[in-house]
Phi, psi and omega in degrees: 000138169269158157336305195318292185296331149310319175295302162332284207311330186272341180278319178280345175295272188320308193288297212289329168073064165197180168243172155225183183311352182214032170218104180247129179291092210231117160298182192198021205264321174272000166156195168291133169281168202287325198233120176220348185323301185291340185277322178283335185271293168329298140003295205280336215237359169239160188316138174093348196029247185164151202255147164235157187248098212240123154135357175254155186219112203279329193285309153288033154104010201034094166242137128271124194276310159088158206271087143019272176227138163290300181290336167251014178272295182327302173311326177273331192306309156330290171304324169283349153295001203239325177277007169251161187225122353263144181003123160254167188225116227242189251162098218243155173221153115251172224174131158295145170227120158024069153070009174234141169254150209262146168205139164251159201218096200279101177274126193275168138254123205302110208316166179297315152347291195255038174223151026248167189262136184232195171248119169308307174329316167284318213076179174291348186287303201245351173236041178243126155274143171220175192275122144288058162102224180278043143287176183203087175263152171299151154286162092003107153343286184334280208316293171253056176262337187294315197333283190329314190274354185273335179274359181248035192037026166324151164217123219232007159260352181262342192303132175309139151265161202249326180257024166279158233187148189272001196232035172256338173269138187295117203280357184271302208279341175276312163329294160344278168013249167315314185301339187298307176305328190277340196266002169266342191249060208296329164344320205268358163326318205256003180271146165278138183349310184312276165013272155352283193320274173321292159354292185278010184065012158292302159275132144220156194022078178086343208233100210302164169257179208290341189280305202304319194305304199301329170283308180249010202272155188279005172163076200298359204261039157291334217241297220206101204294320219257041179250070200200190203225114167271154177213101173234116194266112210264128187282007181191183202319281200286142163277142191104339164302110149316169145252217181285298168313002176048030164252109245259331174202128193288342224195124169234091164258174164224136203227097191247177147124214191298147152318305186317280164346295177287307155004274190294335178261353156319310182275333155306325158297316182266000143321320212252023216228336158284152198263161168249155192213146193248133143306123196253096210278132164307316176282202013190330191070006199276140183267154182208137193254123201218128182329137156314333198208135207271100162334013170256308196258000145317308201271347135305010216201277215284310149337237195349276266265319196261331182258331167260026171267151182293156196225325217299159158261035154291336168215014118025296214263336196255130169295151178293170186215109158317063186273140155255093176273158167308322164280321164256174189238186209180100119278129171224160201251119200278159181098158168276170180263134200299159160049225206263014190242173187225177208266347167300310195285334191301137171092340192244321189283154169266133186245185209252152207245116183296021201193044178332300187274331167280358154256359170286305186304318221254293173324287188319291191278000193237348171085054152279154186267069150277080161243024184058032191255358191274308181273003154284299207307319176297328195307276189344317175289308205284335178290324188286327177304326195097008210232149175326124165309123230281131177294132167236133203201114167270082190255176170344105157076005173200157172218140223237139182252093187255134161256163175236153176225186201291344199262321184293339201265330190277344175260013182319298186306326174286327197259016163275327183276356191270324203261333167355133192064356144224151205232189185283319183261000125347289205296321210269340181276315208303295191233078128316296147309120186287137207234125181314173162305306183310296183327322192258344184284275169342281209281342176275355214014059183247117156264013163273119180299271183341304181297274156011303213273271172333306185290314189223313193289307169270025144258352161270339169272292176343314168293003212037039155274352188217188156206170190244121179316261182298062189269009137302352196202040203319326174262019157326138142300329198263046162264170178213154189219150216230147169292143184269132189296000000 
């Protein structure tokens, strides 16, 4: 950063009166502040790092204030860089502002490799951070074990189940299998059976593993109850929406068995769960009745959901998850996207693939395309539909795949003329006071959330203008969301 961009940074601090996900605000006119620790761990540990800003005193009203000493502020700052591991090396600008000075300390983010960066004093348990909106959160066990299995190549499909048996697996699709495997590989003719077994990652020590349960087991959610696809279809935007009947959900399933198995009947719950809607082909005139949502790139969304989902037993417990909303369709998947890749890169970058063996297993036995082909594919389909480009969001511990459908795309023009007269600082005023879904639904006369959500609320939280009570819990019934102050 230049002088220029700092004199900038503070002129937009002083107009918006906020922080954001890669901006923290610390007066500094009474000293150095004692604890920067959490910040500096955060920072370091999301992609982009993050600037900290010394000279505004957020508690007044963002005044500015301006910095106590420049040279000896930058130093104890230094010392607290020096207490995290590993070290961090901040990157320092100042600048005059009318007439006091400002100073900023630019925190890189730290290659993957090496995080997470915590504060030694606490330890890695308790002084590793990650960034929430303008937050500063403890990690997550989960979090940091993804760190630990993407650098020591942990793979959590290959870990033995212990109370599984090789003759808990279906003895047809596992014969299959392996023949398939000995006729691309004639090498494996002269390995013994055991072998094999191991090799191809069907056993390890002794015992199947989690891709063999999951791919060939004769009922793997014996072994692991919550490993399935839950599917529920919602009479409106939100969970917790009713219908006239105060019926919370038209549809409910729970969905076990093989991947293979949870695939077909997921895309069988949701055929059956979607509306149809007809066409007129322009050449031919001919009317033609086409799915809500194009069953290609369902089945590409749930395939991701089930082969790229986190195995750690850290999400274990939690099932992939189906939603139908009215406006939308919703997968989500437990785990963050894996290693080095971003929610910018899918479809174009190749990415490091957490589940080797259980995508291997999978390519065979279910005929995936494990080519990285799934998410042009969804795009292309929902574009040949006529329909919204498919959403991707890499939130806190999961990551979720949303479609829109035609009822969305057909009311653009109605919530454009409904909103007509509100704007993004209406809204900002509206909840000062924290304000429900209903409440913000109301006052936008908008009855789509989503939209709403999508539209004005996470580019005002992103921007730090607004936040979420519970932002641990971003889809709480009891969230609420509030202007930042």
């Amino acid at each position: 950063m230049i002088t220029e961009e700092l004199i900038e940074l503070t002129k937009w601090i002083l107009d918006k009166k906020t922080e954001r996900q890669d901006l923290e605000i610390k007066a500094a006119h009474g000293g150095c502040p004692k604890r920067l620790y959490d910040t500096l761990s955060s920072f370091s540990n999301q992609d982009g790092g993050g600037v900290l800003f010394f000279g505004i005193d957020e508690k007044e009203g963002f005044k500015l204030t301006g910095v106590y000493d420049l040279q000896d502020l930058q130093k104890k700052v230094v010392e607290q860089c020096n207490q995290m591991v590993p070290p961090v090396r901040a990157v320092f600008t100042v600048a005059e502002v009318d007439g006091v000075d400002v100073c900023s300390a630019e925190i890189p983010g730290l290659e993957l490799s090496e995080r997470p960066c915590y504060y030694k004093g606490a330890g890695r348990l308790k002084g590793a951070y990650t960034r929430v909106g303008d937050a500063d959160m403890v990690m997550t066990e989960y979090e940091l074990y993804s760190y630990e299995a993407f650098r020591k190549h942990l793979h959590d499909d290959e870990r033995p189940i212990d109370r599984a048996m090789l003759e808990d697996l279906d003895a047809g699709i596992l014969g299959s299998y392996m023949q398939a495997k000995k006729a691309e590989r004639p090498g494996f003719a002269q390995l013994s059976e055991k072998r094999a077994y191991e090799l191809m990652d069907v056993v390890r020590k002794g015992k199947p593993t989690l891709a063999a349960v999951m791919n060939m087991g004769i009922y793997p959610q014996g072994f692991m109850p919550q490993l399935c696809i839950t599917a529920v279809v919602v009479p409106g935007d939100d969970i917790g929406d009713t219908d006239e009947q105060d019926i919370r959900f038209l549809d409910n399933k729970r969905i076990e068995g093989t991947l293979s198995e949870q695939v077909a009947e997921a895309i069988a719950f949701c055929k059956r769960n979607m509306k149809t809607r007809t066409i007129i082909d322009k050449q031919t005139g001919m009317r033609k009745d086409i799915d809500e949502y194009p069953i290609a790139a369902i089945r590409e969304a749930i395939l991701n959901a089930v082969v790229h989902r986190d195995y750690s037993i850290y999400t274990e417990g939690t099932p992939v998850q189906l939603v139908l909303y009215r406006d939308r369709m919703e997968i989500h998947s437990p785990g963050n996207l894996y290693g080095r890749m971003t929610v910018d890169q899918l479809g174009v970058a190749r990415p490091d693939l957490r589940n080797p063996a259980l995508a291997t297993m999978a390519e065979s036995l279910n005929r995936v395309e494990n080519r990285y082909s799934g998410i042009p594919t969804m795009r292309r389909e929902m574009k040949q539909y006529g329909l919204p480009e498919p959403v991707f969001e890499n939130r806190r511990n999961e990551f979720v795949v949303t479609f829109y459908n035609a009822q969305e795309t057909a009311q653009q023009e109605e919530i454009a003329n409904a909103e007509r007269g509100q704007d993004a600082s209406g809204l900002l005023e509206f909840c000062r006071t924290p304000r429900t879904r209903a409440e913000i639904k109301e006052f936008m006369k908008i009855d789509t959330f989503s939209y709403i959500r999508n539209r004005y609320i996470e580019p005002l939280v992103k921007s730090g203008q607004m936040k979420l009570t519970l932002p641990d819990k971003p889809r709480s019934a009891k969230q609420q969301y509030q202007t930042v102050k």
